[in-house]
C-alpha positions as CSV (number, residue, x, y, z in Angstrom):
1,X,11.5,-77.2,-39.4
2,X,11.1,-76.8,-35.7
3,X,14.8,-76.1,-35.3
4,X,15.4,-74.0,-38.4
5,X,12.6,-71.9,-36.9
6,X,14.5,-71.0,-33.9
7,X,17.5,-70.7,-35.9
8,X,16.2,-68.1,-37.2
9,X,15.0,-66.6,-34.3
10,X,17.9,-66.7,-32.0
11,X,19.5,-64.7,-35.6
12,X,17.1,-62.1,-35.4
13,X,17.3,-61.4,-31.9
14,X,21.4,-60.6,-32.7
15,X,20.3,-57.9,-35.1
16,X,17.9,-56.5,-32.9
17,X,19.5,-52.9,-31.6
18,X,17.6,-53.3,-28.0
19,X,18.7,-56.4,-26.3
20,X,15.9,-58.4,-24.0
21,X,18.9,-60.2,-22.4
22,X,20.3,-57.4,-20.9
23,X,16.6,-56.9,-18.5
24,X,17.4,-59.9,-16.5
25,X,21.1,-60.0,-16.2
26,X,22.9,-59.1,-13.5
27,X,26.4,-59.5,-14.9
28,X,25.2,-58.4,-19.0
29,X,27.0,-56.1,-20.1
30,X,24.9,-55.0,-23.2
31,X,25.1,-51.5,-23.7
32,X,21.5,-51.1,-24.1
33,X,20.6,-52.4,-20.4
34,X,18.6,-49.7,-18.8
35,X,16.7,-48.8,-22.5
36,X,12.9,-48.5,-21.6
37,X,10.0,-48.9,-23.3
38,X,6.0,-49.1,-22.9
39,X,4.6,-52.4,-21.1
40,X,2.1,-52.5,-23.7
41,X,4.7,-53.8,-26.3
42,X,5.6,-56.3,-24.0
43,X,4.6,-60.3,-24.7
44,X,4.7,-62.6,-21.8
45,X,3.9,-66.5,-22.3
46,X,2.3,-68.5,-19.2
47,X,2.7,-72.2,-19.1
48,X,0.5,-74.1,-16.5
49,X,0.6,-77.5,-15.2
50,X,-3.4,-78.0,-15.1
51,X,-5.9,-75.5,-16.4
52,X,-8.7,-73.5,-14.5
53,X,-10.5,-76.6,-13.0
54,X,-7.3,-76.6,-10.7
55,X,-7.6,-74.1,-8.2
56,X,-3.4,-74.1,-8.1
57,X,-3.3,-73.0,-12.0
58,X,-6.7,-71.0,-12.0
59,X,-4.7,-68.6,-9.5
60,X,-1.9,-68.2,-11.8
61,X,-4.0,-67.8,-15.0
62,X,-6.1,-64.9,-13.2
63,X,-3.2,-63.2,-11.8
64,X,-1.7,-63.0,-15.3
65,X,-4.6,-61.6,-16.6
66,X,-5.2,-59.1,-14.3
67,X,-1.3,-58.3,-14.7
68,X,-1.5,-58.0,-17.9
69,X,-4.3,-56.3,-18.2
70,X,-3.7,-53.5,-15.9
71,X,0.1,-53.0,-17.7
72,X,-1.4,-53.3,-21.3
73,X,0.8,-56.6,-22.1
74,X,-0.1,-59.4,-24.3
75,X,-0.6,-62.5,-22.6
76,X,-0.2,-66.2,-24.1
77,X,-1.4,-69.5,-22.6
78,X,-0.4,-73.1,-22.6
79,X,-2.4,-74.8,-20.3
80,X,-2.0,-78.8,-19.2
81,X,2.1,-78.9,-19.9
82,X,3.3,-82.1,-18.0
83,X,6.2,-82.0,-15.7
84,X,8.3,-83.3,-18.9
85,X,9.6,-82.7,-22.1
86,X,6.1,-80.6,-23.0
87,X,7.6,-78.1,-20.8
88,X,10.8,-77.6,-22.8
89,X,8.8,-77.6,-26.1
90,X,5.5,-75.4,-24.8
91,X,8.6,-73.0,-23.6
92,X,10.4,-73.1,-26.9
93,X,7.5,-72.7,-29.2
94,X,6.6,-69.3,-27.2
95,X,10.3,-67.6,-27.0
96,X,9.6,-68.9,-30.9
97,X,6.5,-67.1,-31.3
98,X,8.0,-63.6,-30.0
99,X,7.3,-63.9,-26.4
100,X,9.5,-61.6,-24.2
101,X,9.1,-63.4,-20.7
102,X,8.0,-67.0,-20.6
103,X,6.7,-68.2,-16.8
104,X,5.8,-71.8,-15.6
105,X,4.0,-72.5,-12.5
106,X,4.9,-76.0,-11.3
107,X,8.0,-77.2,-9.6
108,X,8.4,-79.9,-12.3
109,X,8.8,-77.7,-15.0
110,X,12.3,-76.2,-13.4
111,X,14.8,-78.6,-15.6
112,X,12.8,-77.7,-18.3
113,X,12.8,-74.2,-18.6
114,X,16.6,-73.7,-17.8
115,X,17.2,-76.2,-20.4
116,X,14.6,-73.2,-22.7
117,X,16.7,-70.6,-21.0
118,X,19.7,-71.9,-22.4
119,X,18.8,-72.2,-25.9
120,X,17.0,-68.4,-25.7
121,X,19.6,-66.1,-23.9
122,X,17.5,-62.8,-25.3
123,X,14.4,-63.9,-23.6
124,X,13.7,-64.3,-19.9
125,X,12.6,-67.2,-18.1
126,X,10.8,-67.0,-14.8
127,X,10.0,-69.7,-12.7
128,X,7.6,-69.9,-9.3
129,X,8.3,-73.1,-6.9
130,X,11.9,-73.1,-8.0
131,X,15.2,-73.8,-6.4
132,X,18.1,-73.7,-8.6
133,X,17.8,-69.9,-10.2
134,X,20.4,-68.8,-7.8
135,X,22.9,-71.6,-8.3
136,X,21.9,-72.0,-12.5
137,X,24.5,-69.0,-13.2
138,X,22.3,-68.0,-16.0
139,X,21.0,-64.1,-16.6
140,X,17.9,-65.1,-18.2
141,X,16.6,-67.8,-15.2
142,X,14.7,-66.5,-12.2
143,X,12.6,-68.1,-9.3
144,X,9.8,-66.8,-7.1
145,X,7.6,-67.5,-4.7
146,X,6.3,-66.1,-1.5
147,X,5.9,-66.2,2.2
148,X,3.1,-67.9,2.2
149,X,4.0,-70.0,4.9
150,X,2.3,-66.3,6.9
151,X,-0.9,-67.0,5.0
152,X,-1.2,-70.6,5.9
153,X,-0.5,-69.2,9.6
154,X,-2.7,-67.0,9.4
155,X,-5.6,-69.5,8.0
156,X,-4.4,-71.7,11.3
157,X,-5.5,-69.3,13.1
158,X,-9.1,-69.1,11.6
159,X,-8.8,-72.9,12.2
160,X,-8.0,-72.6,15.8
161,X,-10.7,-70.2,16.4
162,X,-13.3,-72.3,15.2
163,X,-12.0,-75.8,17.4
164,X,-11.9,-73.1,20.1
165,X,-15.7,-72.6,19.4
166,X,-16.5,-76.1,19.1
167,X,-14.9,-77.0,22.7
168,X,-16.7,-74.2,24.0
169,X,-20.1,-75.6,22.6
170,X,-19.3,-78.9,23.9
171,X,-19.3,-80.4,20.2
172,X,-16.1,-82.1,20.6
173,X,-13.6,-82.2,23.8
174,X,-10.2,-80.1,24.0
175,X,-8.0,-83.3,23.7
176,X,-10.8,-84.3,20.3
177,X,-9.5,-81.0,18.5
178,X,-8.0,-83.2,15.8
179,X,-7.1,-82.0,12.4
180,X,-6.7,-83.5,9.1
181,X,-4.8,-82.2,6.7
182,X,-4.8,-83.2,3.0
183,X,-1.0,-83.0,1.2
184,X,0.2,-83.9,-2.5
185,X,3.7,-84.4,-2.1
186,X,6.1,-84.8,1.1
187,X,8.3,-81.6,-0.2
188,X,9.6,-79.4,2.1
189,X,6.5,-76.8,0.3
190,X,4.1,-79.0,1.5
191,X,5.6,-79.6,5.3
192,X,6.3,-75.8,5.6
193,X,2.6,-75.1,4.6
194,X,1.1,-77.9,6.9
195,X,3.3,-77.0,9.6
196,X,3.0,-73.3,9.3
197,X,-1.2,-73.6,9.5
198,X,-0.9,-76.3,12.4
199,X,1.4,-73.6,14.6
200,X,-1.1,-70.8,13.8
201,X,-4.3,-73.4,15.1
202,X,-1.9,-74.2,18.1
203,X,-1.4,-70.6,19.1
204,X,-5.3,-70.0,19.8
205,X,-5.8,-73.8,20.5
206,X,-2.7,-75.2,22.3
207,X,-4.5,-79.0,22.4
208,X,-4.6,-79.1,18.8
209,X,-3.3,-82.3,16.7
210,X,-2.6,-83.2,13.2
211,X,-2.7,-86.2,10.8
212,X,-1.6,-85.5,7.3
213,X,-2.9,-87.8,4.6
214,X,-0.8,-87.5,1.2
215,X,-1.9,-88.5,-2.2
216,X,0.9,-88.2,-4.2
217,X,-0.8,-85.6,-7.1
218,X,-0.9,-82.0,-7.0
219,X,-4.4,-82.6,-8.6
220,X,-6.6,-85.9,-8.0
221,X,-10.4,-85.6,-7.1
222,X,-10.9,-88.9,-6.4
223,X,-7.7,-89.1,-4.1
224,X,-8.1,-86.1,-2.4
225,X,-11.6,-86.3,-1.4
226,X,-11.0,-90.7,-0.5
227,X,-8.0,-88.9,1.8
228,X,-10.2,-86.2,3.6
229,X,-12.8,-88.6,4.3
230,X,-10.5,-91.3,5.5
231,X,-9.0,-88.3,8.0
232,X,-12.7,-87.8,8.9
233,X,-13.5,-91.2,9.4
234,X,-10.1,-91.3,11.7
235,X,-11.8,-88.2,14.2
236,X,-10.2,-85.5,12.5
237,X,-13.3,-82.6,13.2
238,X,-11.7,-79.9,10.4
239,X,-9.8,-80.5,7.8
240,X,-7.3,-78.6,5.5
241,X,-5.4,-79.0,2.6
242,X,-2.0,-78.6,0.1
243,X,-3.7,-80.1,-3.3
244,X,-5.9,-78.4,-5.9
245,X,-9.3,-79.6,-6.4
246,X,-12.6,-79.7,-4.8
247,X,-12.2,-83.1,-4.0
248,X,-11.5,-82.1,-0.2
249,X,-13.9,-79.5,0.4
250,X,-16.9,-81.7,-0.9
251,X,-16.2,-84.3,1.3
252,X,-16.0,-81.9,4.1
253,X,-19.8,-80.6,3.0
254,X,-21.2,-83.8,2.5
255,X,-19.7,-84.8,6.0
256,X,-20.3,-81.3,7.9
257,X,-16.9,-81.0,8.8
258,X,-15.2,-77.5,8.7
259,X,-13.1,-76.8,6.2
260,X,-10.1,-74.4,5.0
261,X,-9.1,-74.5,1.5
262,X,-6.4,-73.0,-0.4
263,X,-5.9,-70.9,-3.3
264,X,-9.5,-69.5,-3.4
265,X,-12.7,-69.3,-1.9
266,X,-14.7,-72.7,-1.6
267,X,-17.8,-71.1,-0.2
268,X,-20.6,-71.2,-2.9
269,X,-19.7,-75.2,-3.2
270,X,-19.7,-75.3,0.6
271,X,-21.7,-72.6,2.3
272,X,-21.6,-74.7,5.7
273,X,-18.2,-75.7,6.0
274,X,-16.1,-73.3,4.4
275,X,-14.1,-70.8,6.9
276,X,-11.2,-69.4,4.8
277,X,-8.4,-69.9,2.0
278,X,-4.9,-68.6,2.0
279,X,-3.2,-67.9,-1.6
280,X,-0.5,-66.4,-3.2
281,X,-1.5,-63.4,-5.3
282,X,0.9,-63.6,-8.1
283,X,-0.3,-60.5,-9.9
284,X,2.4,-58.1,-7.6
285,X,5.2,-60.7,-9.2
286,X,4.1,-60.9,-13.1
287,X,3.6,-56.9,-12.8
288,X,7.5,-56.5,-11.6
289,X,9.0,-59.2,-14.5
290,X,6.9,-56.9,-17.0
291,X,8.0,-53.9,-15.9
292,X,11.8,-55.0,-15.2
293,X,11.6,-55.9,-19.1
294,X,9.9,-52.8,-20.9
295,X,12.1,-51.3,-18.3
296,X,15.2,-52.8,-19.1
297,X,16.4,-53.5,-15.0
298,X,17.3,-57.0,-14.4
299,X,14.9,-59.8,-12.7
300,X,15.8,-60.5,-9.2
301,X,17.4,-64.4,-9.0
302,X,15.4,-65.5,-6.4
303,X,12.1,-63.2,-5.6
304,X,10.1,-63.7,-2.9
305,X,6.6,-61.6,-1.8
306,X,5.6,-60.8,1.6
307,X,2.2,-59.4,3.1
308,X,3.6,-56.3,2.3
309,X,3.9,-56.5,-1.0
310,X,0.1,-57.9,-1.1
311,X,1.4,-61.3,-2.4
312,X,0.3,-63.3,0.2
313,X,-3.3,-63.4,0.8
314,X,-6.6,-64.5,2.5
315,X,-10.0,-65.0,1.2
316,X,-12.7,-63.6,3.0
317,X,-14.0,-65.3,5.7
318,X,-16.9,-67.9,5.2
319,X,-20.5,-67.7,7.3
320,X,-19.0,-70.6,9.2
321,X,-16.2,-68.8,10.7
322,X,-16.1,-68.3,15.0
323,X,-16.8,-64.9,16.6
324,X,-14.7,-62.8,17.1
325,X,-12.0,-63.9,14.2
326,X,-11.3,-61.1,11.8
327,X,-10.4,-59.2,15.0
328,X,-7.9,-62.3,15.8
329,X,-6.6,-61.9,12.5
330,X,-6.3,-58.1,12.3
331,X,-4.2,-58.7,15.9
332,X,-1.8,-61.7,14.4
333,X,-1.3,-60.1,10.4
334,X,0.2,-56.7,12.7
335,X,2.8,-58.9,14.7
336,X,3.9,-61.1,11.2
337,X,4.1,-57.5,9.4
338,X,6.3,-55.7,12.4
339,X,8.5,-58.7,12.6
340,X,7.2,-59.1,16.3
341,X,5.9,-62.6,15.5
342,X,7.6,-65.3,13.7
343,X,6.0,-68.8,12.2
344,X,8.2,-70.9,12.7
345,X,9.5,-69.7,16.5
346,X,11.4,-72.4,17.9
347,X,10.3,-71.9,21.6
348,X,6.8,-73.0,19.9
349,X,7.0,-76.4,19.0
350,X,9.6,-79.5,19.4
351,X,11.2,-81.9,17.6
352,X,11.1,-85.5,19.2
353,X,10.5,-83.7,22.6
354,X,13.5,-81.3,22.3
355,X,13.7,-77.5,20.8
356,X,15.6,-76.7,17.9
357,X,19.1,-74.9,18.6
358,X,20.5,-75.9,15.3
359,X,19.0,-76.6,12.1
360,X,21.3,-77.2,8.5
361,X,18.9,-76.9,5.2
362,X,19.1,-77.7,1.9
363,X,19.5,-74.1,0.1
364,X,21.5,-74.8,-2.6
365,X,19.7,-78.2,-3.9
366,X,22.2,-80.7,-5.7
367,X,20.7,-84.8,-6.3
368,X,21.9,-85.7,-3.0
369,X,19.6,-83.0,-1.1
370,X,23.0,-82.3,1.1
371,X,22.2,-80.0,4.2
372,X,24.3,-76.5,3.6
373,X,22.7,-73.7,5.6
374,X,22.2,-72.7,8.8
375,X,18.3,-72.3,9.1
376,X,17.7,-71.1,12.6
377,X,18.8,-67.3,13.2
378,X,17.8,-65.4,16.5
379,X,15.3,-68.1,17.6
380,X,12.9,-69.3,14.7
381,X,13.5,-71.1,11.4
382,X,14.3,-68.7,8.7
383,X,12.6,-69.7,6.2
384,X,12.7,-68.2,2.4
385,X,15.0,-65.9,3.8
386,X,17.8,-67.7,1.7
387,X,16.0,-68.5,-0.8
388,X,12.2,-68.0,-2.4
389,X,11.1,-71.7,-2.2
390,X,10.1,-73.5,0.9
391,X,13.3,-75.4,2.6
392,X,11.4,-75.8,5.8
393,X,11.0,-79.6,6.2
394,X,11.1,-80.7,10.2
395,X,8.8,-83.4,11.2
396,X,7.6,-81.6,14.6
397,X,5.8,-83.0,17.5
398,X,2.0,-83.0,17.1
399,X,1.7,-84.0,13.9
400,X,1.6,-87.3,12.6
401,X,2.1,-88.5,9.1
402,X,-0.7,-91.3,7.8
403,X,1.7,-92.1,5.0
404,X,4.5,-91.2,4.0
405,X,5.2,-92.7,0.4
406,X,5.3,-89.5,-2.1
């Protein structure tokens, strides 16, 4: 019944005299590419991994209604889709249902929704995490993310200021400014992020160190908060994180350890602990895929927001925050946004004692992860400037890795 169904709706969408395909084509050559019409008629379908107890999906699900809201679309949720099969069918039964644009939020679901893009060529399929959009060669397949690799920078630097605070109180020693970091998966997402947040500690407090604890799970209480404690327990005095629940911040209250979150504000669970979050707003992104549909322009392969664009984000800043740090902030956000300052300057870190001259990435993934592009250009490590995913993935000095088997 399933496939009669979409039988019969890939025959409708043939009859149809305005053509969805051509909005996010680059090579379509439908004669009706450039036909508008209101955002209101437009229907968008949102697949999440998790559902709103995951701080990771809550983000997207808020953004979409906000999008949605402030454009008039119709919004449609499947929540809890596994990294699997689910994902191909969740994406098929809402291009079934009449959905214009379907979007899915977790790197899992890639495979899945170019096998949906396939199989629905009038309706668009937009991806965030992603890597293949701009090797898939299909019209309808896009990926997105965002620099967020500034924001997590930027949230280093809130950490930093506070260690600074605590050597100056005598709390802990300059060489005891130790911090944990909590980490799902060892992706080159995960070691930009850590990475980028360690650099923007080490810029305001050059004795920082790291240990990164990974748990294997984008979303695991129990793990996450058993892998902040064990970093606490191991004389890390803040602690930070890439994974979605509460499980880290808890253990960070419970313990009185400072702690910077991710993807949203911790602070009415932690009032004593909490200093900032970094996020991707995802609102800026959903608005353009709506707009390039009722407007009939094509969806950019690979799309990636800035600060600029007021994709990348930071929470305000907690009670337990150091003096003097929104002005820190104001001071660093100005040199990212004039190009002035660059996260991943190579004349900041090392690699096994030696600065990066040279540095081949993965860009264009294939099973075999083969390095293909050159990744440092005038000095830093370009990152998403090839691409909208993360492809940063050096293991620099200062940092060490408590395990390393996900």
């Amino acid at each position: 019944m399933k496939k009669l169904k979409r039988f019969l709706a890939l025959a409708l969408a043939a009859t149809m005299t305005f053509s969805l395909a051509a909005c996010g084509g680059k090579d379509s050559d439908s004669t009706e590419k450039g036909s508008t019409t209101s955002t209101s008629s437009v229907k968008i379908g949102f697949i999440t991994l998790h559902d709103e107890n995951s701080t990771y999906d809550k983000n997207f699900i808020d953004a979409a209604n906000a999008a949605c809201e402030a454009l008039g679309a119709e919004a449609v949720f499947k929540t809890n889709v596994s990294e699997g099969e689910d994902c191909y069918e969740a994406a098929a039964d809402l291009a079934d249902s009449g959905c214009d644009i379907v979007f899915a939020d977790s790197f899992g679901h890639e495979d899945y929704m170019i096998q949906a893009a396939q199989e629905y060529p009038e309706v668009q399929f937009c991806h965030a995490t992603g890597t293949q959009a701009h090797t898939a060669n299909l019209d309808n397949f896009h990926n997105a993310f965002a620099t967020i690799f500034e924001g997590r920078y930027l949230a280093g630097v809130v950490a930093g200021m506070k260690l600074n605070e605590m050597i100056e109180a005598g709390t802990i020693t300059a060489e005891q400014a130790k911090i944990g970091y909590v980490g799902a998966y060892t992706y080159a997402e995960v070691i930009s992020g850590y990475t980028s947040f360690f650099l923007g500690a080490r810029s305001v407090c050059p004795s920082a160190t790291m240990e990164v604890s990974f748990t294997g799970s984008w979303y695991d209480e129990t793990a996450e908060k058993t892998a902040a404690q064990s970093l606490i327990d191991n004389k890390c005095v803040l602690i930070s994180q890439h994974a979605d629940s509460m499980g880290a911040p808890t253990a960070c209250e419970k313990a009185g350890v400072p702690n910077v979150s991710y993807n949203g504000s911790t602070e009415s669970a932690c009032p004593n602990t909490y200093l900032v979050s970094s996020k991707i707003n995802w609102q800026p992104y959903f608005e353009y895929i709506i707009n390039s549909v009722a407007n009939g322009t094509a969806i950019d392969d690979d799309w990636t927001g800035t600060l600029e664009t007021g994709s990348v984000e930071l929470t305000d800043l907690g009670s337990a925050v150091a003096e003097g740090t929104a002005e820190k902030l104001e001071e660093v956000k100005s040199q990212l946004e004039d190009g002035s300052l660059h996260v991943f300057d190579t004349t900041t870190f090392t690699v096994k004692g030696e600065t990066l001259t040279t540095y081949m990435a993965d860009v264009d993934t294939d099973a075999d992860y083969t390095p293909d592009t050159e990744a440092i250009v005038d000095g830093y490590f370009a990152e998403s400037s090839s691409r909208s995913a993360p492809y940063f993935n050096v293991e620099i000095d200062g940092i060490t890795l408590a395990n390393t088997a996900y």
